[in-house]
Backbone as JSON Lines, residues from 0, in Angstrom:
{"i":0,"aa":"X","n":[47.28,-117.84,53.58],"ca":[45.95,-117.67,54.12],"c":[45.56,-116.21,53.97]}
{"i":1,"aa":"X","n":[44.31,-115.83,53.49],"ca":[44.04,-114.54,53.23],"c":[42.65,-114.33,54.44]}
{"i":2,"aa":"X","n":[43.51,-113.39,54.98],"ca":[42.93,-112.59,56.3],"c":[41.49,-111.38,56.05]}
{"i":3,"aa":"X","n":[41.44,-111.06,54.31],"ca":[40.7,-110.49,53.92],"c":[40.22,-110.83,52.39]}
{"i":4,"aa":"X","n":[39.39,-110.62,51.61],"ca":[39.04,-110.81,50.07],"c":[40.21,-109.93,49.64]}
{"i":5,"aa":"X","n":[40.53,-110.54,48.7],"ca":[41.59,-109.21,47.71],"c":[40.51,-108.33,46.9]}
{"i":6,"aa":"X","n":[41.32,-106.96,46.19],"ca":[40.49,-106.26,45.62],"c":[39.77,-107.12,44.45]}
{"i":7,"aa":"X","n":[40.78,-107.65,43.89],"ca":[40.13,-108.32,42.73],"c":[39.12,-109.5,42.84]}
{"i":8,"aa":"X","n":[38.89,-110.06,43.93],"ca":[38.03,-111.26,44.28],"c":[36.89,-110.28,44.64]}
{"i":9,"aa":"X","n":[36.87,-109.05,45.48],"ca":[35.55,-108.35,45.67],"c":[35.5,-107.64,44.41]}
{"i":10,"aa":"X","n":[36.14,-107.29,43.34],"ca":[35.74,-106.71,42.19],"c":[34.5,-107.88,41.15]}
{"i":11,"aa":"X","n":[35.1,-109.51,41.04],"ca":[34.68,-110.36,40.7],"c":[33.52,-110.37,41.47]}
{"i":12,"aa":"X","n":[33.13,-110.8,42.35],"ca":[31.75,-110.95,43.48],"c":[31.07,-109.79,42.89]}
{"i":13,"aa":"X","n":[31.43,-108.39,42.99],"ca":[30.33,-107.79,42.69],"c":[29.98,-107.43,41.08]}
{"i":14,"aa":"X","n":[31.01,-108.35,40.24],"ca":[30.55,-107.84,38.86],"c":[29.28,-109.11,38.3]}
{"i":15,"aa":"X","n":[28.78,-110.18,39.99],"ca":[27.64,-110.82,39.16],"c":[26.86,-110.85,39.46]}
{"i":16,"aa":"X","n":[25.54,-110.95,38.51],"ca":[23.96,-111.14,39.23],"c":[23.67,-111.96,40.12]}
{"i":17,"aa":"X","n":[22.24,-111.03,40.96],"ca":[22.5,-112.06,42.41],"c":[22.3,-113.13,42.07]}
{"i":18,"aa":"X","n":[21.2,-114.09,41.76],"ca":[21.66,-115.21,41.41],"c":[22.93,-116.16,41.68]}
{"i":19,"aa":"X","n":[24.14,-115.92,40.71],"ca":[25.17,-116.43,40.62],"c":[25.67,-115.69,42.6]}
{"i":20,"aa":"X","n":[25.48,-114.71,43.33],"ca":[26.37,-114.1,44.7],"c":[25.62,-115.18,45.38]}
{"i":21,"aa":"X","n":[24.19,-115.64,45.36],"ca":[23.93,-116.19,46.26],"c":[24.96,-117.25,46.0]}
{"i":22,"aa":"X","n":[24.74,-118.14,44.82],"ca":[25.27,-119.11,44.6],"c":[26.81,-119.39,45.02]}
{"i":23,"aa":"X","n":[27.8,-118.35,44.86],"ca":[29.0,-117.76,45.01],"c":[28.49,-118.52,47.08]}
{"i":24,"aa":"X","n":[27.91,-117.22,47.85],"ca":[27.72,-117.07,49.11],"c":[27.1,-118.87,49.68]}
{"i":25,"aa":"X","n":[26.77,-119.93,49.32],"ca":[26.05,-120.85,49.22],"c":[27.85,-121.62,48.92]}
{"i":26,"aa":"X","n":[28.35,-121.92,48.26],"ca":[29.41,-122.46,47.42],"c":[30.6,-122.11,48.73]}
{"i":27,"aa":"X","n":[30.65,-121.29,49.32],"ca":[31.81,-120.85,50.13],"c":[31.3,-121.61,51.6]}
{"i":28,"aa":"X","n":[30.22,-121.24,51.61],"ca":[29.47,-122.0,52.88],"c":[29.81,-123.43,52.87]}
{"i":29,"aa":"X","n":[29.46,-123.83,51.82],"ca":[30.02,-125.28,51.94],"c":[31.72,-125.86,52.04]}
{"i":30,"aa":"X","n":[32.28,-124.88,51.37],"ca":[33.66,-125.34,51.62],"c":[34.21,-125.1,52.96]}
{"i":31,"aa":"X","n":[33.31,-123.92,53.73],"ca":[33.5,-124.38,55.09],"c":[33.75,-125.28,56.33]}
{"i":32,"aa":"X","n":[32.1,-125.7,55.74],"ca":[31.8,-127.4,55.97],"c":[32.55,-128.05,55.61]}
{"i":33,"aa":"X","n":[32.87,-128.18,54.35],"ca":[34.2,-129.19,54.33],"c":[34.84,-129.21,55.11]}
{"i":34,"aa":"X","n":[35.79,-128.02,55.18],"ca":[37.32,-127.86,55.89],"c":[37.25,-128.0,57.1]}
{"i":35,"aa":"X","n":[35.7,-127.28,57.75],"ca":[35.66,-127.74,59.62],"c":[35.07,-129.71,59.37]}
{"i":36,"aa":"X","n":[35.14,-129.91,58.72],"ca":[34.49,-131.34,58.43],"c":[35.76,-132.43,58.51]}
{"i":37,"aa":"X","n":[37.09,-132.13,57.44],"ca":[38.12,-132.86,57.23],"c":[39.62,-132.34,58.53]}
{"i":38,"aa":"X","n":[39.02,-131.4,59.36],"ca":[39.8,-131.02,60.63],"c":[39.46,-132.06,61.22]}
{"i":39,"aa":"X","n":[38.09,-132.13,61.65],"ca":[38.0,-132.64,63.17],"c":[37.37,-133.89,62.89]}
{"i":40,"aa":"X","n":[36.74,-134.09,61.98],"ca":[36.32,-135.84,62.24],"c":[37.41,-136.44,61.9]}
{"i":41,"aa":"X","n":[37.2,-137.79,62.26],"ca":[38.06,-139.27,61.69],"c":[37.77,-139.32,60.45]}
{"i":42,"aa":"X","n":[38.87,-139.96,59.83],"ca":[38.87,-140.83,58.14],"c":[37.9,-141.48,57.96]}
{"i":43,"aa":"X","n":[37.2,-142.46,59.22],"ca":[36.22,-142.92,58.38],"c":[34.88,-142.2,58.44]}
{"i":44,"aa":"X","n":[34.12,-141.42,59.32],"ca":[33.93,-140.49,59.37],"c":[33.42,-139.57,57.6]}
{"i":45,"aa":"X","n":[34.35,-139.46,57.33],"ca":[34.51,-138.48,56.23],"c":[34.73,-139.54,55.1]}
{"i":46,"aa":"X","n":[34.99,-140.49,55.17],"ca":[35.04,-141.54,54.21],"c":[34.01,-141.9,52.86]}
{"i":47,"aa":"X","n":[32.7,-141.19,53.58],"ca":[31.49,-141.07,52.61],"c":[31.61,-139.94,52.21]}
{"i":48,"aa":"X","n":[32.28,-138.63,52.03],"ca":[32.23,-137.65,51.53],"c":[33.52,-137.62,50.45]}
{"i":49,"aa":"X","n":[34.32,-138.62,50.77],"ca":[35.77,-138.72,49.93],"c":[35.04,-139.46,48.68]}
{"i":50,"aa":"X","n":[34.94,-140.92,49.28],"ca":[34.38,-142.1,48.58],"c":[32.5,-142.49,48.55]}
{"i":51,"aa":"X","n":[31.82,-141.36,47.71],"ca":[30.62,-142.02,47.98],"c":[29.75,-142.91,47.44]}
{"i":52,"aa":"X","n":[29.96,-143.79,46.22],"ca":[29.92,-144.79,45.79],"c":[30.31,-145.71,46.47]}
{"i":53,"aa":"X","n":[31.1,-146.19,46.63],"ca":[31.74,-147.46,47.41],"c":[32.14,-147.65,48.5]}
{"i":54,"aa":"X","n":[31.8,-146.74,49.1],"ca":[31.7,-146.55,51.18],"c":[33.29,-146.56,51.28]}
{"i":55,"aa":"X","n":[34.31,-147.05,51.12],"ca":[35.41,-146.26,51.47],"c":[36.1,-146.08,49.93]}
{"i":56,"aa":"X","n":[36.41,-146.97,48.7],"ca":[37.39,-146.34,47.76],"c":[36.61,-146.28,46.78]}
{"i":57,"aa":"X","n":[37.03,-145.41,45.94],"ca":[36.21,-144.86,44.88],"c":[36.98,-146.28,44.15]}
{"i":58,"aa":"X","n":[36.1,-146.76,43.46],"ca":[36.65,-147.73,42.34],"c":[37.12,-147.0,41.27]}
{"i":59,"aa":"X","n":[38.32,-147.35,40.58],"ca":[38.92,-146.83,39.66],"c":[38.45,-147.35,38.11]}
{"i":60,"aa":"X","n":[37.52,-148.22,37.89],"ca":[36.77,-148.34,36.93],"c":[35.45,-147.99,36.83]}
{"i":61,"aa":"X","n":[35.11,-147.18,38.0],"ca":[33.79,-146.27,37.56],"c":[33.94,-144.91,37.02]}
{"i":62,"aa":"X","n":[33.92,-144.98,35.34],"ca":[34.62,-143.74,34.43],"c":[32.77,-143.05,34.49]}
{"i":63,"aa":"X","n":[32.9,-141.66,34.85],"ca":[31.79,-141.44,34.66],"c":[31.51,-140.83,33.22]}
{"i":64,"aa":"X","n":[29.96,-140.7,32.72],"ca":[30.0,-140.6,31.35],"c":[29.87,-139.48,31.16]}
{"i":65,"aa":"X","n":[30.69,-139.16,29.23],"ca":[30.5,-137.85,29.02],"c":[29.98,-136.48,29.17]}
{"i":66,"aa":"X","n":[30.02,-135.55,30.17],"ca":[28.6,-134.72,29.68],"c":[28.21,-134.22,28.21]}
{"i":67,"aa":"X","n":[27.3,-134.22,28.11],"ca":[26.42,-133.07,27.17],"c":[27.31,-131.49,27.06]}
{"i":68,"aa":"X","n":[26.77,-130.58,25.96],"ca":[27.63,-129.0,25.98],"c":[26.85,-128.49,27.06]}
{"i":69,"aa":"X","n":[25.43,-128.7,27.3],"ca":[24.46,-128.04,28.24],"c":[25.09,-128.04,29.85]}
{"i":70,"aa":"X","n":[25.57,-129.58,29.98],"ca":[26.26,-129.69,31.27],"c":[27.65,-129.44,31.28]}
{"i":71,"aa":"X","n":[28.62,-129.2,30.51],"ca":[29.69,-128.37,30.09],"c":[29.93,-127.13,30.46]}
{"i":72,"aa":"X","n":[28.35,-126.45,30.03],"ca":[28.39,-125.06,30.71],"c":[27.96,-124.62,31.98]}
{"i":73,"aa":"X","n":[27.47,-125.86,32.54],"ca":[26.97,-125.22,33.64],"c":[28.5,-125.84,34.67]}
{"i":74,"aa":"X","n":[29.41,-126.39,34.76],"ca":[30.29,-126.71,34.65],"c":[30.93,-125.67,34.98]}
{"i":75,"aa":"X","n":[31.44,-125.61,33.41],"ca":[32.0,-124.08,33.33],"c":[31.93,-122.7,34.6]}
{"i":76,"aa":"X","n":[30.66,-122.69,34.65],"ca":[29.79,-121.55,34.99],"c":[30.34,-121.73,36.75]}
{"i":77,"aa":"X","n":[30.07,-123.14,37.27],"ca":[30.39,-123.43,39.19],"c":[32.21,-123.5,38.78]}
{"i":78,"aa":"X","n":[32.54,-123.7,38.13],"ca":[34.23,-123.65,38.29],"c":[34.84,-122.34,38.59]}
{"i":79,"aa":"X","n":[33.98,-121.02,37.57],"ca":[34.67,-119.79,38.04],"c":[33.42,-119.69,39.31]}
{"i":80,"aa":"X","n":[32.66,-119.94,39.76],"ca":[31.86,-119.65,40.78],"c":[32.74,-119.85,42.12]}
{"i":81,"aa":"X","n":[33.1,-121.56,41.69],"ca":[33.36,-121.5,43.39],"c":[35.05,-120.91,43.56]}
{"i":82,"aa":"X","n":[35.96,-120.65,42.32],"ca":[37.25,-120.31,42.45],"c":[36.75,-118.09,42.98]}
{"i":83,"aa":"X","n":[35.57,-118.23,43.07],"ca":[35.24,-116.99,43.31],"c":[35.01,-116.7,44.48]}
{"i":84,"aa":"X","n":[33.9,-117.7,45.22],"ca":[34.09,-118.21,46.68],"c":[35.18,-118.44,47.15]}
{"i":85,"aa":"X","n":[36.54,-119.08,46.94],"ca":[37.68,-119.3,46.89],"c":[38.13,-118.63,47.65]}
{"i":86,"aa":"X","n":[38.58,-117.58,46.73],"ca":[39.12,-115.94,46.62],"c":[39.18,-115.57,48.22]}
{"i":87,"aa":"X","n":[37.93,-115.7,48.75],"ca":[37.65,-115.04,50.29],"c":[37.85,-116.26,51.11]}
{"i":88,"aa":"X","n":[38.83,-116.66,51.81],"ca":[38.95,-117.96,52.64],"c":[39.03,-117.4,53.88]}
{"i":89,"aa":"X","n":[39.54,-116.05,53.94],"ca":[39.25,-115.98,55.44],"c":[40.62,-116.82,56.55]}
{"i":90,"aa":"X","n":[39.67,-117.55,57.28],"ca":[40.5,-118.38,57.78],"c":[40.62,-119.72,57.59]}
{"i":91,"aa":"X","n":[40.05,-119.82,56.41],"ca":[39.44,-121.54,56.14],"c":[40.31,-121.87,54.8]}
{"i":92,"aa":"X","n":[40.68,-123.17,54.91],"ca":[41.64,-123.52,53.96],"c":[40.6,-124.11,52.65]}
{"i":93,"aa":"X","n":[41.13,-123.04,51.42],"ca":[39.94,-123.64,50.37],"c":[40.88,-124.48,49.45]}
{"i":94,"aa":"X","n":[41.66,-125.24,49.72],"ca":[42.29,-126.32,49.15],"c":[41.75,-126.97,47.6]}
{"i":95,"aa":"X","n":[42.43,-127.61,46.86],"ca":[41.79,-128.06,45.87],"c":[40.81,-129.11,46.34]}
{"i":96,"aa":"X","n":[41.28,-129.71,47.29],"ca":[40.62,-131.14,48.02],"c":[39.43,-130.38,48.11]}
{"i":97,"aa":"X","n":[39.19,-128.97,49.01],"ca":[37.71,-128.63,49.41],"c":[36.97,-128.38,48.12]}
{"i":98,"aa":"X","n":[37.61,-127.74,47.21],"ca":[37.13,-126.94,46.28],"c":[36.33,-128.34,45.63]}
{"i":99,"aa":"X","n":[37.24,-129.35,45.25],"ca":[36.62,-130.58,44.53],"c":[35.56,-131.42,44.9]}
{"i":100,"aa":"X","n":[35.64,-131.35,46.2],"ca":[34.56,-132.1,47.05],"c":[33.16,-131.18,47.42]}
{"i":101,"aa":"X","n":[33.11,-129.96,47.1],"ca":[32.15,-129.18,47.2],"c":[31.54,-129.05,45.6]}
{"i":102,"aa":"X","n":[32.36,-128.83,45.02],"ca":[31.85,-129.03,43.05],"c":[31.3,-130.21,42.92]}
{"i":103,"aa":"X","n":[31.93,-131.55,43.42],"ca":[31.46,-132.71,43.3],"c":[29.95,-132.79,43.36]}
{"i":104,"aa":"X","n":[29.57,-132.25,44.92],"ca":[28.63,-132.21,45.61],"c":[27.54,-131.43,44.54]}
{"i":105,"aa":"X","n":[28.29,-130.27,44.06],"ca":[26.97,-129.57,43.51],"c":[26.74,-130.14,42.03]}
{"i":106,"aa":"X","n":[27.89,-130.63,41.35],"ca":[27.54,-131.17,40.31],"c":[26.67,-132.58,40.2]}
{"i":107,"aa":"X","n":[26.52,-133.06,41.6],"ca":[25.57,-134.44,41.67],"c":[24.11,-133.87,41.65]}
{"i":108,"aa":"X","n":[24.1,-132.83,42.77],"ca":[22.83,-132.29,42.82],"c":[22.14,-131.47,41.32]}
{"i":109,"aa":"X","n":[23.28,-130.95,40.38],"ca":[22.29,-130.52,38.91],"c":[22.73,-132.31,38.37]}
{"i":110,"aa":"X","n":[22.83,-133.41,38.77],"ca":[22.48,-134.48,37.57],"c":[24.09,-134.83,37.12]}
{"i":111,"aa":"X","n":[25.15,-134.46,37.27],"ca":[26.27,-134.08,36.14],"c":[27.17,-135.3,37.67]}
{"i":112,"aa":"X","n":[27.45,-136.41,37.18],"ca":[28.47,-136.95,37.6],"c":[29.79,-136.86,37.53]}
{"i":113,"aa":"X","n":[30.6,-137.05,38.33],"ca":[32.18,-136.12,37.98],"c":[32.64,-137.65,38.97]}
{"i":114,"aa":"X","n":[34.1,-137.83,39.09],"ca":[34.67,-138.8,40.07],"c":[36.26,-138.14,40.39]}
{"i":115,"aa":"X","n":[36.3,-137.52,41.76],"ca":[37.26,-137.05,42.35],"c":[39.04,-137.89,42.14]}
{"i":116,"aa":"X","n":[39.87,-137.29,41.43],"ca":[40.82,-137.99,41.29],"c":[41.95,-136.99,42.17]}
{"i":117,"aa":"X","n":[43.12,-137.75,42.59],"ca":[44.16,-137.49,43.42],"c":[45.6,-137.48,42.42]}
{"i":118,"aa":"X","n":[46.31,-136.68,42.48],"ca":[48.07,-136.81,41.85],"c":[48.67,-136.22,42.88]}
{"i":119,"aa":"X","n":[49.82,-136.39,42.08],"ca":[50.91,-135.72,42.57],"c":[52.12,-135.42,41.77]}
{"i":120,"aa":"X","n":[52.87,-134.15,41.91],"ca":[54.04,-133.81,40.72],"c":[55.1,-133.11,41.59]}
{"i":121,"aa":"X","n":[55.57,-132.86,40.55],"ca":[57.4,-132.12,41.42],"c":[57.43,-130.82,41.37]}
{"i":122,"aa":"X","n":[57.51,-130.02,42.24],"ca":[57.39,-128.73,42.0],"c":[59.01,-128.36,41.28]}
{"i":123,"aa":"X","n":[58.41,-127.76,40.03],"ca":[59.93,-126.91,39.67],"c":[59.67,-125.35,38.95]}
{"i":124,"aa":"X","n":[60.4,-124.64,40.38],"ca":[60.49,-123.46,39.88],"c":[61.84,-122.69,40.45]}
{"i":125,"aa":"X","n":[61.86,-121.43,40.77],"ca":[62.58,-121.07,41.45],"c":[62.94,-120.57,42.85]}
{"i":126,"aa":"X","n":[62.25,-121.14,43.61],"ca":[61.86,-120.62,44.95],"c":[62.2,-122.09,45.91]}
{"i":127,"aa":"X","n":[62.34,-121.76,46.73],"ca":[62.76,-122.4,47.84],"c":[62.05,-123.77,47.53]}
{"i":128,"aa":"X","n":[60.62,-123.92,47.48],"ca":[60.04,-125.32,47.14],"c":[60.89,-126.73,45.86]}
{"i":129,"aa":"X","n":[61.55,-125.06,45.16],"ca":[62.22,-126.38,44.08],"c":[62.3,-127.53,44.08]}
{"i":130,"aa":"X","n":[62.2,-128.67,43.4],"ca":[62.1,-130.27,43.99],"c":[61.26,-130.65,44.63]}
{"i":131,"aa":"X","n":[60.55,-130.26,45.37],"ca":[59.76,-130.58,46.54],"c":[58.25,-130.97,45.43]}
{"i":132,"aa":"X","n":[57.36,-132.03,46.34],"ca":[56.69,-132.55,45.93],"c":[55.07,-132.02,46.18]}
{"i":133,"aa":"X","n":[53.94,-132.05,45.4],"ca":[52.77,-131.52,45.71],"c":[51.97,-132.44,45.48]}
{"i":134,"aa":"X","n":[50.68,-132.46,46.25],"ca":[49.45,-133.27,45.79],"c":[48.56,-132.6,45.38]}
{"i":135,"aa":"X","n":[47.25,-132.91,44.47],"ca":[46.7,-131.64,44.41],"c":[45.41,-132.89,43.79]}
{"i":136,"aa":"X","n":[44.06,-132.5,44.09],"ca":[42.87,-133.16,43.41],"c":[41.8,-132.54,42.52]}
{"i":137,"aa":"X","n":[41.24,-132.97,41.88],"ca":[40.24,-132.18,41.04],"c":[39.4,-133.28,40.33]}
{"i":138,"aa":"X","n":[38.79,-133.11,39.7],"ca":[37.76,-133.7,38.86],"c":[37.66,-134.27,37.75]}
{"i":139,"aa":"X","n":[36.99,-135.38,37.5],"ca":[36.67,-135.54,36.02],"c":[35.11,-136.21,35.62]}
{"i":140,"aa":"X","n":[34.99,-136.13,34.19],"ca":[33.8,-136.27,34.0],"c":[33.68,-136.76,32.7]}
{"i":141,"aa":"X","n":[33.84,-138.62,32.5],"ca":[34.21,-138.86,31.11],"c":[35.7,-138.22,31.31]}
{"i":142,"aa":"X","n":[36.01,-137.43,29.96],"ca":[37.56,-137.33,29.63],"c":[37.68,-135.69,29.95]}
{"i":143,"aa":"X","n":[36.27,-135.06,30.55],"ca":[36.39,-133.67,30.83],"c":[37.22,-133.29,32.2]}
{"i":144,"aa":"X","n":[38.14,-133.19,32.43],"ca":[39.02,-132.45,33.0],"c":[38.48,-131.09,34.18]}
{"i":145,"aa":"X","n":[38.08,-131.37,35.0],"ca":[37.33,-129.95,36.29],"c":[38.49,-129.6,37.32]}
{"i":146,"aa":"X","n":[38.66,-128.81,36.77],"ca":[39.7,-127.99,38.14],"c":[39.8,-126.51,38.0]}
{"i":147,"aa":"X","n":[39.13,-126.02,39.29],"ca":[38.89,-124.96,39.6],"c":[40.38,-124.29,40.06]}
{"i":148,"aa":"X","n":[41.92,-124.74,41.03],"ca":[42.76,-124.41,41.31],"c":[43.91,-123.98,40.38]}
{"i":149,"aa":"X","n":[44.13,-125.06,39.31],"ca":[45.12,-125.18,39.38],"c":[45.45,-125.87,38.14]}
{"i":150,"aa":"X","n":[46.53,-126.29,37.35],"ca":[46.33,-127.42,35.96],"c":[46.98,-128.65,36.3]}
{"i":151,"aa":"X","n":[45.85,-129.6,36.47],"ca":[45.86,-130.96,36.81],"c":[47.21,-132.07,35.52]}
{"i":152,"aa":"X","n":[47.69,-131.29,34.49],"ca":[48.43,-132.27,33.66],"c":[49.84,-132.04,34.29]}
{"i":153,"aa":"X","n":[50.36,-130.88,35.55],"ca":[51.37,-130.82,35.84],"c":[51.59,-132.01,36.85]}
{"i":154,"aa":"X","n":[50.62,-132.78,37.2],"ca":[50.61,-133.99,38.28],"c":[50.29,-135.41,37.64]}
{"i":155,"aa":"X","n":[51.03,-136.33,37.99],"ca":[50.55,-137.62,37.81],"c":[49.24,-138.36,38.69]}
{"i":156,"aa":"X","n":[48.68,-138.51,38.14],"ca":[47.65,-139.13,38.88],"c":[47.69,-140.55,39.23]}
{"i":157,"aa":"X","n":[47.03,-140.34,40.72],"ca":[46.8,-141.66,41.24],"c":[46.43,-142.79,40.51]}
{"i":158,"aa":"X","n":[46.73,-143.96,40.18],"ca":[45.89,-144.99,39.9],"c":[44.84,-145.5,40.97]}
């Protein structure tokens, strides 16, 4: 948990036009909401923000369709945005779960459908976690791949 922005997350924030800070400042706000959102309500509750197509499970045959390069970049553009918002959590957990469910959100609102997917993989490195298991969520869109955290091919995904 970071108690303050690191240098390099306030170096990033201020190397962009306002524009993109509001957007940045707007993007963090919401992952707020998330995280005080997935604390304190109930599952079902939050069930429309997990699953919002199908009131509780996302159907696993709704593949959403390709984007366009136009929506690619704008894509692009909220992935380092909100991993920029990220950066400053403060006291708020910016999880991949938040991060995905707030991109989701903004990628519905420019038009660009995405469908939140869930895995999980084995952690192997050298540190105490060795073996130990992680979940981690992120995005897709068609066969485009959205993850702002982390690289989604080190996890198996949910069916």
């Amino acid at each position: 948990m970071n108690i303050t922005p690191n240098n390099h997350t306030n170096n990033r924030f201020r190397s962009l036009c306002l524009h993109d800070k509001t957007t940045v400042l707007h993007l963090w706000l919401m992952m707020v909401i998330v995280d005080i959102r997935l604390r304190l309500l109930p599952h079902r509750w939050n069930s429309r923000l997990l699953y919002p197509n199908s009131g509780y499970h996302d159907s696993g045959n709704s593949t959403p369709p390709e984007p366009d390069d136009r929506a690619k970049e704008k894509i692009a553009r909220l992935v380092h945005l909100i991993s920029v918002a990220a950066g400053c959590s403060l006291i708020f957990n910016m999880s991949c779960l938040r991060r995905s469910l707030v991109l989701r959100s903004r990628l519905r609102f420019l038009g660009i459908p995405a469908r939140l997917v869930f895995g999980m993989g084995k952690i192997n490195n050298n540190s105490e976690m060795n073996g130990k298991f992680s979940a981690h969520a992120w995005l897709e869109a068609g066969s485009l791949i959205i993850d702002s955290s982390s690289d989604p091919s080190k996890f198996s995904r949910f069916s």
